[in-house]
C-alpha positions in Angstrom: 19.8 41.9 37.9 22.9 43.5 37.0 22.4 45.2 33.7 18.9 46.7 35.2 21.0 48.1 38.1 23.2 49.3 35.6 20.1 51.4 33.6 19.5 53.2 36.8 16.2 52.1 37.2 14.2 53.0 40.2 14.7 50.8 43.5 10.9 49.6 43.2 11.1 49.1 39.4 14.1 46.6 40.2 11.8 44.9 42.7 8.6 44.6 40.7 11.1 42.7 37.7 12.8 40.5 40.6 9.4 39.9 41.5 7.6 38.7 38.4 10.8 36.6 38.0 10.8 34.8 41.4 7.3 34.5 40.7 7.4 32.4 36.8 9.9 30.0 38.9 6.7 28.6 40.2 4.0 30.1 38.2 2.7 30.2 34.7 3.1 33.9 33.7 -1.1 33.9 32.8 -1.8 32.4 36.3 0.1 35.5 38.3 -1.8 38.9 39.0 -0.9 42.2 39.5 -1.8 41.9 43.0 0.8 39.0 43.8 3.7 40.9 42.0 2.8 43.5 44.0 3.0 42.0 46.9 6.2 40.2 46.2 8.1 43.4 45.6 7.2 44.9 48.4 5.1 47.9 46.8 1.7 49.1 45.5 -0.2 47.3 42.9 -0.4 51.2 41.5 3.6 51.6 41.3 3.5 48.7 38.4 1.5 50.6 35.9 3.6 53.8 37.1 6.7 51.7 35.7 4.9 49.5 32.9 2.4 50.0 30.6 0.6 46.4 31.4 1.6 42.8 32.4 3.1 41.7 29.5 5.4 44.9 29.5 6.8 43.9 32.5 7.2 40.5 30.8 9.3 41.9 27.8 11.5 44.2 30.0 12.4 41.6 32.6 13.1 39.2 29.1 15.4 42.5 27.7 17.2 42.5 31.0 18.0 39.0 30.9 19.0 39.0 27.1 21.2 42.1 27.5 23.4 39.7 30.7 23.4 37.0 28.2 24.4 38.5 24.7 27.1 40.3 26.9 28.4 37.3 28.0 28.7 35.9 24.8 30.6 38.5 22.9 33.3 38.0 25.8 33.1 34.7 25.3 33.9 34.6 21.6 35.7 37.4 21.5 39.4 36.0 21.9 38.4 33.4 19.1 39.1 33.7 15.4 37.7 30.2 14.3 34.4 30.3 13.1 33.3 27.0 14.0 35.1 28.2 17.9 32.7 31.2 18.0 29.7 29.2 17.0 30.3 26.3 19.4 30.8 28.4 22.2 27.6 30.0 21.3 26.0 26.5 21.0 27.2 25.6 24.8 26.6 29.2 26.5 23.6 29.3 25.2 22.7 26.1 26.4 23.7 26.5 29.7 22.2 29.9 30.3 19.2 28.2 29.7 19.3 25.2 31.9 20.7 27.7 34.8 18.0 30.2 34.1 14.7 28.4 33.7 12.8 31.3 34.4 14.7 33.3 31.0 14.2 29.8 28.8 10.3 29.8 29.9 9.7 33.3 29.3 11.8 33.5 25.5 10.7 29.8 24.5 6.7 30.0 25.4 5.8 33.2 26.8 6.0 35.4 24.6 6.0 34.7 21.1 2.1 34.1 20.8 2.2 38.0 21.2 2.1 40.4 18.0 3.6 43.0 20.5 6.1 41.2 21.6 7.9 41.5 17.8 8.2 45.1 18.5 9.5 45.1 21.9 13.1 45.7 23.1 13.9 42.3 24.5 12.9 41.1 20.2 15.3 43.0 19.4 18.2 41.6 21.5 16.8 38.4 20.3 17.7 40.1 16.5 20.9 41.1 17.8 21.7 37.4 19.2 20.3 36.0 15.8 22.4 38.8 14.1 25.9 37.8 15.7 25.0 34.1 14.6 24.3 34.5 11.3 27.8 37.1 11.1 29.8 34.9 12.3 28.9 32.3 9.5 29.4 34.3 7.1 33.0 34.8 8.4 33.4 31.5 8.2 32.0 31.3 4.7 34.5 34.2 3.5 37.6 32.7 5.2 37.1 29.0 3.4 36.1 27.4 7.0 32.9 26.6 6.5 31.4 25.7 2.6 30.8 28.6 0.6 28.4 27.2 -1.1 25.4 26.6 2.0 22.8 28.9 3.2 23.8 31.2 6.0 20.2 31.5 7.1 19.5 27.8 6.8 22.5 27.0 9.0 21.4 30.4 11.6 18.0 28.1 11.9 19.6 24.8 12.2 21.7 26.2 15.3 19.0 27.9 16.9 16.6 24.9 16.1 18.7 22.7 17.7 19.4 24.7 20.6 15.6 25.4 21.5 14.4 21.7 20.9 17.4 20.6 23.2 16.1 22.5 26.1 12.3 22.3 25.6 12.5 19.0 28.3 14.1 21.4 30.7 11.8 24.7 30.4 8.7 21.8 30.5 8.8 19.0 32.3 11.8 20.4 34.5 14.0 17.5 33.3 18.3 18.0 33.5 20.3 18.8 30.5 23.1 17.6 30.8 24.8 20.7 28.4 28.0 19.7 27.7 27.3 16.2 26.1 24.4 18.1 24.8 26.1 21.0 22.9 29.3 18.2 21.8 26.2 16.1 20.0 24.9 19.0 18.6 28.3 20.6 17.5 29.5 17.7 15.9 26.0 16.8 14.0 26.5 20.6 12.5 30.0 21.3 12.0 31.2 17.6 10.8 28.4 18.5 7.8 29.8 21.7 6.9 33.1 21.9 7.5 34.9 21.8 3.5 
């Protein structure tokens, strides 16, 4: 991955995450060993606990890496925008489409991890924060500027949004079914926006 290249992580750490990741394409994350993400990546079953504390450390720091890509994507993305309900959408669709291109991230953030205690104080949670964060920001820019109601809940909408995003994609992560984004993210959008727009 690119933004793990960029931390300057070891050569073998780089191969142990590509490995656990080529691995969950196929696998449920419980079902893989040490052993097989060892041999995947090329090194000793000993090198992963020189890099990671334990499996699901590996899990959260291969998640991290993947949210970093994404949430850097998406503040280019919205970046040139000053509407609101622009940045949101855009949000809505990227989001959507990182997950259907990227099954592996989608299974690992929507079912992986989040029957963990741990994985609430892990990095990659707190990308999740900062993705959540940049949601719920951008609403209430659109709340100050008269775009969207001033009088609905910032948090209730955040949830609708990521609700609607997850639930959308839960087919694909699954049962391996297409989404079909962009009719996907237009339904959703308009359901949303169309409801609070003043």
């Amino acid at each position: 991955m690119n933004s793990q290249n960029k931390k300057g992580f070891p050569p073998g750490r780089i191969k142990i995450m590509n490995a656990l990741s080529e691995l969950m394409r196929e696998k449920d994350f419980h079902s893989i060993t040490t052993a097989e993400i060892a041999s995947t990546a090329g090194v000793t079953e000993g090198l992963i606990y020189k890099y990671f504390k334990d499996k699901k450390d590996l899990l959260y720091q291969v998640l991290d890496g993947h949210f970093h890509e994404f949430h850097d994507h998406i503040v280019k993305m919205i970046a040139p925008c000053s509407s609101a309900i622009e940045k949101l959408s855009i949000i809505i669709r990227t989001t959507l489409k990182s997950y259907a291109a990227n099954r592996v991230f989608a299974k690992i953030l929507l079912l992986e991890v989040r029957n963990s205690p741990n994985y609430f104080e892990s990095d990659a949670y707190n990308m999740v924060r900062i993705y959540s964060g940049t949601i719920l920001e951008i609403i209430n820019q659109g709340m100050a500027s008269g775009e969207l109601k001033p009088d609905i809940n910032p948090f209730a909408l955040r949830q609708v949004i990521l609700g609607s995003i997850e639930h959308a994609c839960l087919g694909e992560v699954i049962f391996g079914k297409t989404l079909n984004t962009e009719t996907v993210s237009d339904h959703i959008c308009n359901i949303i926006f169309q409801g609070v727009q003043p």
